[in-house]
N, C-alpha and C positions, 0 to 999 in steps of 0.2 A: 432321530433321523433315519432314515428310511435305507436299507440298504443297495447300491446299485449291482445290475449284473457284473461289473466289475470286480467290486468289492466280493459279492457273492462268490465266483466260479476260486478267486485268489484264497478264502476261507477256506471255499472245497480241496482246491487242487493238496493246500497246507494240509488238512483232516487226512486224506489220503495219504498222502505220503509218510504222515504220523502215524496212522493207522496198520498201512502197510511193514514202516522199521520196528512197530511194535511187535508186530507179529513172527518178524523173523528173529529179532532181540531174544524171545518169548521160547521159540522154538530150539534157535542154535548157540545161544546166548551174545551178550553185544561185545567182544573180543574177538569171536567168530564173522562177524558180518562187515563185509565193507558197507559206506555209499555208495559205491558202483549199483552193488548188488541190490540194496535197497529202491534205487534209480531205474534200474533195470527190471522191477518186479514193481514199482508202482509207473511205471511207465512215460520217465520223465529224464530229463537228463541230469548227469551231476550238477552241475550249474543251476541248472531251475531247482533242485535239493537245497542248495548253499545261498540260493537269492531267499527262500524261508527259512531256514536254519543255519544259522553262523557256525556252527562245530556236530560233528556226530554227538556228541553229550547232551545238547539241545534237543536230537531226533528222538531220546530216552525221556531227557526232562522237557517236555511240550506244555507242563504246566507251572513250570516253575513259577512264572508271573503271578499264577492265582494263590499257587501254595504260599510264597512271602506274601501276598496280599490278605491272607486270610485271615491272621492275628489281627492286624489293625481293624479289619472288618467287622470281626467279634467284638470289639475293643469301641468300635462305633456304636453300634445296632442295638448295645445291653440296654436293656427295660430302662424304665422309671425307675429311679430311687436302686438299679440293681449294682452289686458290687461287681469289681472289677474280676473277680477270681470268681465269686459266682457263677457269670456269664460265660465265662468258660470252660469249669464245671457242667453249667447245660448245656454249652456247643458238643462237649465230647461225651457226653451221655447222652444225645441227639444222635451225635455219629456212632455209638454203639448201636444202637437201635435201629438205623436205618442201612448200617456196615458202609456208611458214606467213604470217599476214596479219601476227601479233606485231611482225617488222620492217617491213614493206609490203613483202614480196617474192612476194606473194599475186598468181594470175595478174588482170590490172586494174590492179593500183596505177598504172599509169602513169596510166592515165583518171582515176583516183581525184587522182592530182597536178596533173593540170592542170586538175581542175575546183577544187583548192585555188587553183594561180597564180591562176588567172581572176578569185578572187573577194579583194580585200582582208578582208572578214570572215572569210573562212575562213583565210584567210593568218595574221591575228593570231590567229584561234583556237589553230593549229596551234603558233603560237608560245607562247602559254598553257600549254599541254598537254604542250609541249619543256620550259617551267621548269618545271612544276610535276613532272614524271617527274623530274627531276635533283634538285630540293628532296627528292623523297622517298627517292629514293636516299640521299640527301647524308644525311637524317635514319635511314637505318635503317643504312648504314654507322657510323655515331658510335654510337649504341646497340650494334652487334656493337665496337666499338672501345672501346668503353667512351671516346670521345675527349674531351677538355677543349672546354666551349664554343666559345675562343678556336683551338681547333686545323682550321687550314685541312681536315688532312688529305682528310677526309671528302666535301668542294666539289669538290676537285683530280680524285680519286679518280671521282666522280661523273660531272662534267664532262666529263673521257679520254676512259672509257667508254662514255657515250652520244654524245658526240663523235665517235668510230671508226665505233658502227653507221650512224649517221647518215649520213657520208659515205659508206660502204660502200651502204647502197641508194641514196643520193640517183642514186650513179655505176650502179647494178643499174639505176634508174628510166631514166635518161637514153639508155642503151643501149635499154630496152626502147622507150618511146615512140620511137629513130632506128628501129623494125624488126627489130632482132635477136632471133634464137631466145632462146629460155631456155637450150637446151641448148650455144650458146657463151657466153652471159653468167656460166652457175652455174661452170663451172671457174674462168675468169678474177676470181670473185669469191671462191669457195674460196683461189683463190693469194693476192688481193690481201686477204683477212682473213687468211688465216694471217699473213702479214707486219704486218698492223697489231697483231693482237696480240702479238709477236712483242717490237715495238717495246717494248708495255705491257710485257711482261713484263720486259723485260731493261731497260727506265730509256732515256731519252735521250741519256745523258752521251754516248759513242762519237760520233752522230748529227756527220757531217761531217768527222771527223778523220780528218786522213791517217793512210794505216796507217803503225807505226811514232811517230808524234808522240807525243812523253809529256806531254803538255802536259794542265795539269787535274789 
C-alpha cells in the first residue's frame, strides 16, 4: 500500500524527533536530558513527543519493535533444508561483516552501551527488550515445532541462542570502548562465534571430558 502524505510527514516528524533525543542522549547522556529539552530542540512540543513515544526510554529504544522482531525473522527466512542454529550462526557472521546495528556491532555501540550502564532506566529497559526478544523467539520456535505447551524445548532453545549473541558483542563492545580497531576485533570475533555456535551445534555432553573417558 502506497503511503499517504499523512502517513509520510507523521514517519518524519517521529525520525526527527528520534534522531534529534539521540543526539542529545549521545552528547550529554540520557539522565542529563529532559523531553522538554528534546521538544525544544526538535521543534515540537512535549505533547506531540508523548503522542510518538509513550516514555523517555522509548525516545532511546525507537527500535525495540524490530530488535524483538528480529529472532523470529531469522527463525522464518533460514534456507531450505537449513538448521535452526545455523541460520543464526549466518545472521551473526553477516552482522560481523556488514557491522549491522541488528546485533550492536554498528560502528557507536560502545557510546550507545555506556550511555545504557550510566542510566539504571535504560539498564532495566534494555533488560525488557532482552526478555521479551527471547519470549518471542520461545513462542514462534513452539509454533515451527508444533511443541506441547509443557515442552521446555522451545525456552532452552531460545535462551542458547540469544545467550551466545549476547555475549559474543557484549565481548565485540568491551574491546571497542578499550580502543581497539574493528579490523582486530572482527576476526577474533568471526573465530570466537564460529566456536560458539559450534558448541550449539554439536550439544554439550563432550564439554570437559577427557579425551578417551567413556564416561556419560
Amino acid at each position: 500500500m502506497t503511503e499517504g502524505l499523512r502517513e509520510r510527514k507523521k514517519r518524519e516528524t517521529r525520525q526527527r524527533i528520534s534522531d534529534v533525543a539521540t543526539g542529545l542522549f549521545m552528547a550529554r547522556g540520557f539522565d542529563n536530558v529532559t523531553v522538554a529539552e528534546v521538544a525544544r530542540a526538535a521543534d515540537v512540543s512535549v505533547n506531540t513527543v508523548f503522542n510518538y513515544f509513550g516514555t523517555k526510554e522509548d525516545l532511546f529504544a525507537d527500535r525495540q519493535d524490530e530488535v524483538v522482531g528480529q529472532p523470529p525473522k531469522v527463525l522464518r527466512e533460514r534456507r531450505p533444508g537449513e538448521s535452526v542454529v545455523h541460520a543464526f550462526r549466518r545472521d551473526y557472521l553477516d552482522a560481523i561483516e556488514t557491522r549491522h546495528w541488528r546485533y550492536g556491532l554498528n560502528e557507536g555501540s560502545d557510546v550507545f552501551s555506556k550511555i545504557v550502564a550510566d542510566s539504571p532506566a535504560l539498564t532495566a529497559r534494555m533488560r525488557e527488550i532482552a526478555v521479551a526478544q527471547e519470549e518471542t523467539l520461545a513462542r514462534a520456535l513452539a509454533e515451527e515445532l508444533d511443541a506441547h505447551p509443557d515442552d521446555l524445548t522451545p525456552r532452552l532453545v531460545a535462551a542458547h541462542l540469544l545467550g551466545t549473541t549476547r555475549i559474543l558483542t557484549e565481548r565485540a563492545m568491551a574491546m571497542m570502548a578499550a580502543g581497539e580497531a574493528w579490523e582486530r576485533i572482527a576476526p577474533m570475533l568471526r573465530e570466537q562465534a564460529e566456536r560458539a555456535f559450534d558448541l550449539l551445534e554439536s550439544g554439550l555432553g563432550a564439554l570437559g571430558r577427557e579425551p578417551g573417558d567413556g564416561n556419560g
